[in-house]
Chimera marker file (.cmm) of the C-alpha trace (Angstrom):
<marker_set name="trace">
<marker id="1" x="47.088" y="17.690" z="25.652" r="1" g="1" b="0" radius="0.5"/>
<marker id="2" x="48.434" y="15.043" z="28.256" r="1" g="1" b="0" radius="0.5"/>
<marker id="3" x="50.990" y="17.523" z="29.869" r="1" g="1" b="0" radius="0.5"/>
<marker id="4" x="50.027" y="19.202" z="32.989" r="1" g="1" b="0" radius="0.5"/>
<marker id="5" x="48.778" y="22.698" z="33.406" r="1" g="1" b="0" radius="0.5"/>
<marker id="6" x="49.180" y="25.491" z="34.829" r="1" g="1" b="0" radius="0.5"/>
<marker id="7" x="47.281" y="29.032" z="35.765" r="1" g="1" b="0" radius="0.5"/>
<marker id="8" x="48.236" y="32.051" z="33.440" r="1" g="1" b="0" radius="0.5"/>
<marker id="9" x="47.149" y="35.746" z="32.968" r="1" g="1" b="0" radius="0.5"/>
<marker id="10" x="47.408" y="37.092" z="29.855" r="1" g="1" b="0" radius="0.5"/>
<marker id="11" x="46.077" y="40.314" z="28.234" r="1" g="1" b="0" radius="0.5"/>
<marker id="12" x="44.704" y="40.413" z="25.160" r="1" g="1" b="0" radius="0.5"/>
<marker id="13" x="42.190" y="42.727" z="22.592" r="1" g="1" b="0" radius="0.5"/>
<marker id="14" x="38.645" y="42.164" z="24.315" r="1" g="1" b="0" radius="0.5"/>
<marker id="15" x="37.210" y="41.864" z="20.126" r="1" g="1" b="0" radius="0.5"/>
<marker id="16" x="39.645" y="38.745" z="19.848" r="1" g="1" b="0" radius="0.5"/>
<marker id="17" x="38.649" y="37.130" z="23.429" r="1" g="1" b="0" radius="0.5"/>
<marker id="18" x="35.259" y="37.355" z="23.111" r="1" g="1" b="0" radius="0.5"/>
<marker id="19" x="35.428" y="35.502" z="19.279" r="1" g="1" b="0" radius="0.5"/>
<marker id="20" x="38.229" y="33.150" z="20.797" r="1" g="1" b="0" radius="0.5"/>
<marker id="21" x="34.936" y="32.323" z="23.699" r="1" g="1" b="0" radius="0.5"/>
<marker id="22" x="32.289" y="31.996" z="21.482" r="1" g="1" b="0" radius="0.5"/>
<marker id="23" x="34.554" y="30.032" z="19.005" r="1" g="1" b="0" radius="0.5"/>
<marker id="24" x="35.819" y="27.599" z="21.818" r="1" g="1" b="0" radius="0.5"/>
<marker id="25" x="32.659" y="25.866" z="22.715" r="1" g="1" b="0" radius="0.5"/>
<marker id="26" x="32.344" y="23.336" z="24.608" r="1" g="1" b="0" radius="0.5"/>
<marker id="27" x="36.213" y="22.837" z="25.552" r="1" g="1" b="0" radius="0.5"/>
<marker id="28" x="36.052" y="26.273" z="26.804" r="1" g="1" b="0" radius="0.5"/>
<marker id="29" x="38.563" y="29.523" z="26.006" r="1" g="1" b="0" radius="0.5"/>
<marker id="30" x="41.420" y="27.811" z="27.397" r="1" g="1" b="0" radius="0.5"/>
<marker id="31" x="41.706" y="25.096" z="25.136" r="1" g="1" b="0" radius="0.5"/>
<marker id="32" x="40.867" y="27.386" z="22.381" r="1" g="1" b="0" radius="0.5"/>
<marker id="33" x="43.506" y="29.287" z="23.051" r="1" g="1" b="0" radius="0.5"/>
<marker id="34" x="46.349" y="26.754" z="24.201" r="1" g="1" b="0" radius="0.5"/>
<marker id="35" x="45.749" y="24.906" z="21.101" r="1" g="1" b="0" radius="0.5"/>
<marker id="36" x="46.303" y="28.564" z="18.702" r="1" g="1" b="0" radius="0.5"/>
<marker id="37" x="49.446" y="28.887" z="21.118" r="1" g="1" b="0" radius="0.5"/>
<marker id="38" x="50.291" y="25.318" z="20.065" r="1" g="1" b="0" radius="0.5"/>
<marker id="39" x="49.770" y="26.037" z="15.774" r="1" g="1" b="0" radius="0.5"/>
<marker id="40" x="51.936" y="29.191" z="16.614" r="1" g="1" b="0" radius="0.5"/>
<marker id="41" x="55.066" y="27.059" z="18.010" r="1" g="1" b="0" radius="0.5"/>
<marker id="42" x="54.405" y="24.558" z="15.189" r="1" g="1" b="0" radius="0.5"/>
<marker id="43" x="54.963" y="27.521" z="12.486" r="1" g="1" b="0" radius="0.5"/>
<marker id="44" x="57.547" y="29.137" z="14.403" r="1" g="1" b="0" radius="0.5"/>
<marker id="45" x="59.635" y="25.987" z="14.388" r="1" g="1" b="0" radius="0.5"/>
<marker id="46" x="58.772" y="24.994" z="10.739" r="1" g="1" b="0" radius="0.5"/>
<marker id="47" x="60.138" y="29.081" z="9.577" r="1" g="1" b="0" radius="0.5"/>
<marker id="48" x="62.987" y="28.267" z="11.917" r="1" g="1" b="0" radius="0.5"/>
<marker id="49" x="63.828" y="24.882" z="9.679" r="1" g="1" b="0" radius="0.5"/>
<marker id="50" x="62.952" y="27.248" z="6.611" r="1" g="1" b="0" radius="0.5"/>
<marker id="51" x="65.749" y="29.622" z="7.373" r="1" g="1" b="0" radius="0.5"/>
<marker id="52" x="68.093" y="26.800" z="8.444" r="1" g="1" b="0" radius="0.5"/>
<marker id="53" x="67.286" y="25.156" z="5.011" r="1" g="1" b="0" radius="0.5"/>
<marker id="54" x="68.026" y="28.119" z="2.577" r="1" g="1" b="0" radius="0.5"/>
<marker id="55" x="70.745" y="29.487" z="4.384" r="1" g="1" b="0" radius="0.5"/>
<marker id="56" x="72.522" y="25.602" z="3.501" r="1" g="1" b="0" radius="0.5"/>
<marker id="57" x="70.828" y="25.224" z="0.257" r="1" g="1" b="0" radius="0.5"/>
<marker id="58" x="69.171" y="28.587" z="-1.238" r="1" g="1" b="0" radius="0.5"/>
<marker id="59" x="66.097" y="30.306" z="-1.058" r="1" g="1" b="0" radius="0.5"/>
<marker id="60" x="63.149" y="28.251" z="-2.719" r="1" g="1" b="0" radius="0.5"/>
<marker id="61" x="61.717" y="29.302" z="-6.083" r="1" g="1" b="0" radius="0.5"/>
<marker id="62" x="58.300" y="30.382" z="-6.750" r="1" g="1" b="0" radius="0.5"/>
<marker id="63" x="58.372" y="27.666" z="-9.790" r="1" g="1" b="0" radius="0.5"/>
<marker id="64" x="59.509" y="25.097" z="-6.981" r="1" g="1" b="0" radius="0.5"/>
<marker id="65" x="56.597" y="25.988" z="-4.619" r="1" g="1" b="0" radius="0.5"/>
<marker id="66" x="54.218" y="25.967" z="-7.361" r="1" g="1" b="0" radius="0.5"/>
<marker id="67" x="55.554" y="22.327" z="-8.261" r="1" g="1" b="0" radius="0.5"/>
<marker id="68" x="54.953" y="20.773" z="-5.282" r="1" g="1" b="0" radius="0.5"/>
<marker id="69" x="51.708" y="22.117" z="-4.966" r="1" g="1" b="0" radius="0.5"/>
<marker id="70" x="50.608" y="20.373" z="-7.890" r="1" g="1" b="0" radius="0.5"/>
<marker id="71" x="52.082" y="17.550" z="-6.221" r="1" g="1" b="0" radius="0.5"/>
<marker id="72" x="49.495" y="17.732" z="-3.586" r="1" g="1" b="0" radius="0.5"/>
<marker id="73" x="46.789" y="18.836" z="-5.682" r="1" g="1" b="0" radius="0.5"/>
<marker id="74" x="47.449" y="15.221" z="-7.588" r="1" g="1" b="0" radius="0.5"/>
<marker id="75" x="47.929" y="13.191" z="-4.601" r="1" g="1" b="0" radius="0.5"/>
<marker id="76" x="44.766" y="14.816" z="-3.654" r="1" g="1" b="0" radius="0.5"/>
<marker id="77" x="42.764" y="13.276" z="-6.279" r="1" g="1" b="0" radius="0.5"/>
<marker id="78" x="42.583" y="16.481" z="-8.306" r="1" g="1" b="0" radius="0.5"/>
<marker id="79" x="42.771" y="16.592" z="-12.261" r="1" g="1" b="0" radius="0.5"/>
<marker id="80" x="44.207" y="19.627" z="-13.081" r="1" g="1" b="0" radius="0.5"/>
<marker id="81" x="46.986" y="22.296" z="-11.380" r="1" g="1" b="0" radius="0.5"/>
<marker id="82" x="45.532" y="24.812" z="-8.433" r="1" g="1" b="0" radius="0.5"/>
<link id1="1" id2="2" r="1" g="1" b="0" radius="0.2"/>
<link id1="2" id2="3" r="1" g="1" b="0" radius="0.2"/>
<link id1="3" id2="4" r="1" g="1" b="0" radius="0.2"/>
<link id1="4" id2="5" r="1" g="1" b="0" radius="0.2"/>
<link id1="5" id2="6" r="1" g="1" b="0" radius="0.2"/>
<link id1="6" id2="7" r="1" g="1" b="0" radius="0.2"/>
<link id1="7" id2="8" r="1" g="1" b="0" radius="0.2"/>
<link id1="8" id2="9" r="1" g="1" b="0" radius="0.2"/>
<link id1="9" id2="10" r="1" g="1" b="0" radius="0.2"/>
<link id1="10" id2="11" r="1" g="1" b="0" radius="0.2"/>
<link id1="11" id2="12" r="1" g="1" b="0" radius="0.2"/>
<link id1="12" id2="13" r="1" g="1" b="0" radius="0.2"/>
<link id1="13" id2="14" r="1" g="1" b="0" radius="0.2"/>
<link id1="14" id2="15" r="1" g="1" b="0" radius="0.2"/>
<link id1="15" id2="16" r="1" g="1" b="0" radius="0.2"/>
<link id1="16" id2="17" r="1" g="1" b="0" radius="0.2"/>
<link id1="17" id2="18" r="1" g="1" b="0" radius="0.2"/>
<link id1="18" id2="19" r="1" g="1" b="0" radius="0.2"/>
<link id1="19" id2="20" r="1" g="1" b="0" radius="0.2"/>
<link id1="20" id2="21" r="1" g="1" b="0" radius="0.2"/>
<link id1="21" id2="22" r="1" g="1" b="0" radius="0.2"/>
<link id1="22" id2="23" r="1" g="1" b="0" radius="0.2"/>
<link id1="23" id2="24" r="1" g="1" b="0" radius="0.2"/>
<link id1="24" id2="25" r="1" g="1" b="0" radius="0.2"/>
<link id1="25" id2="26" r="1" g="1" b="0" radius="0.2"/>
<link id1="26" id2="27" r="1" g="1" b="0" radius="0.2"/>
<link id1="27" id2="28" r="1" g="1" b="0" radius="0.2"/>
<link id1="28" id2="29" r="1" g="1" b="0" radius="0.2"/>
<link id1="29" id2="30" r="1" g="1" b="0" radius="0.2"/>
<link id1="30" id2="31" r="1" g="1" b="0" radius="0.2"/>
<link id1="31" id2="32" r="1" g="1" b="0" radius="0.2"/>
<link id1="32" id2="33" r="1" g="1" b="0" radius="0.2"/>
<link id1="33" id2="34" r="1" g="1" b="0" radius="0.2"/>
<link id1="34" id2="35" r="1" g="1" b="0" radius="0.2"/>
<link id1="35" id2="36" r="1" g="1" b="0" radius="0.2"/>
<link id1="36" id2="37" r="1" g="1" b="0" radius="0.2"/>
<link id1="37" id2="38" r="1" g="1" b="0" radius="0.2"/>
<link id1="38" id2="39" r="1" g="1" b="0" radius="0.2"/>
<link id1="39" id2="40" r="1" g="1" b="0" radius="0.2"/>
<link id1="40" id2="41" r="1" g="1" b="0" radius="0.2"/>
<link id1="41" id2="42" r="1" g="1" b="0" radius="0.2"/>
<link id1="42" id2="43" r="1" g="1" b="0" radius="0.2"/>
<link id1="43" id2="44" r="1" g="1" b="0" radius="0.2"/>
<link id1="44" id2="45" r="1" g="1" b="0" radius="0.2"/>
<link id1="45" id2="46" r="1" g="1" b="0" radius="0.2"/>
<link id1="46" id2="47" r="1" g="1" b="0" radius="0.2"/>
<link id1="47" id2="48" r="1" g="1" b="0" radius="0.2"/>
<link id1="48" id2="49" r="1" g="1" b="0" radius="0.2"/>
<link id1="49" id2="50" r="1" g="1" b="0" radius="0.2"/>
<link id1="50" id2="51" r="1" g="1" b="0" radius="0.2"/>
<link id1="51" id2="52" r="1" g="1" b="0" radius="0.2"/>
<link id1="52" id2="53" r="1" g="1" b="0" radius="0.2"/>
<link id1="53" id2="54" r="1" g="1" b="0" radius="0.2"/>
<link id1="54" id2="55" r="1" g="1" b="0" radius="0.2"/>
<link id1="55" id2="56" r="1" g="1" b="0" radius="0.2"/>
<link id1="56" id2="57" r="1" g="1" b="0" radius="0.2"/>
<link id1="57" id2="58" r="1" g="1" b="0" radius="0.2"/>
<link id1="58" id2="59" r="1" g="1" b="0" radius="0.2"/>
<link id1="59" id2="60" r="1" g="1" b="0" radius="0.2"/>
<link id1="60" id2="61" r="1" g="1" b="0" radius="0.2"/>
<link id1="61" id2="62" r="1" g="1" b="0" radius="0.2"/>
<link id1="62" id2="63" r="1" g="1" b="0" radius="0.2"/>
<link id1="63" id2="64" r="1" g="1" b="0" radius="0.2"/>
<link id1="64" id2="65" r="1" g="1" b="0" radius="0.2"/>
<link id1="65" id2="66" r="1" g="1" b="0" radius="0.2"/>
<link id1="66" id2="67" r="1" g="1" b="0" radius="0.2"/>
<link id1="67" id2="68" r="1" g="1" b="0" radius="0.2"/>
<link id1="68" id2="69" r="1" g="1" b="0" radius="0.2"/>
<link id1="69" id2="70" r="1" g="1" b="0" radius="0.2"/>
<link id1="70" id2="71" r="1" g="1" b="0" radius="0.2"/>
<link id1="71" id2="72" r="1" g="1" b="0" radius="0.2"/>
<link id1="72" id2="73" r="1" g="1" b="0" radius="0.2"/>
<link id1="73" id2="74" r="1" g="1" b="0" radius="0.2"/>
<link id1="74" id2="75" r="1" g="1" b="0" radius="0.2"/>
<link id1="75" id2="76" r="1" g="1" b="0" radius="0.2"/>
<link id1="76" id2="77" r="1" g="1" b="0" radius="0.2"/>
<link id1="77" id2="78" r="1" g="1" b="0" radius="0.2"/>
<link id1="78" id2="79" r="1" g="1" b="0" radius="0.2"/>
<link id1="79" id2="80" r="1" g="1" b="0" radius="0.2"/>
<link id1="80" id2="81" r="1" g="1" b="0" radius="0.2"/>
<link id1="81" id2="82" r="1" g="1" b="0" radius="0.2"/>
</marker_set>
């Protein structure tokens, strides 16, 4: 992350701090934690474009999900469906 920081407080469950510490390692809690903060924005944006998209063109099927991900599962290298 190239932007600069700042100082927070936040509260949390001490269970989920102390695996978010141990889990962090070397680049400490902070980093640990800005980067979950970061995969959080990314899926709140993506369910954001979700919504946007069905609300123009329909709510996607479960055959449709299932299609592309044998899509991936092919481009993947794999030899049969997930």
């Amino acid at each position: 992350m190239s932007e600069a920081t700042g100082k927070y407080s936040i509260t949390m469950p001490r269970d989920i701090a102390e695996a978010a510490r141990a889990r962090g390692g070397p680049s400490g809690l902070s980093a640990y934690v800005a980067a979950a903060v970061a995969r959080q924005i990314e899926r709140d944006n993506l369910n954001e474009l979700i919504t946007v998209a069905e609300a123009e063109h329909g709510a996607i099927t479960e055959g449709e999900i299932q299609a592309l991900r044998d899509q991936l599962h092919q481009a993947r290298g794999g030899t049969n469906a997930a």
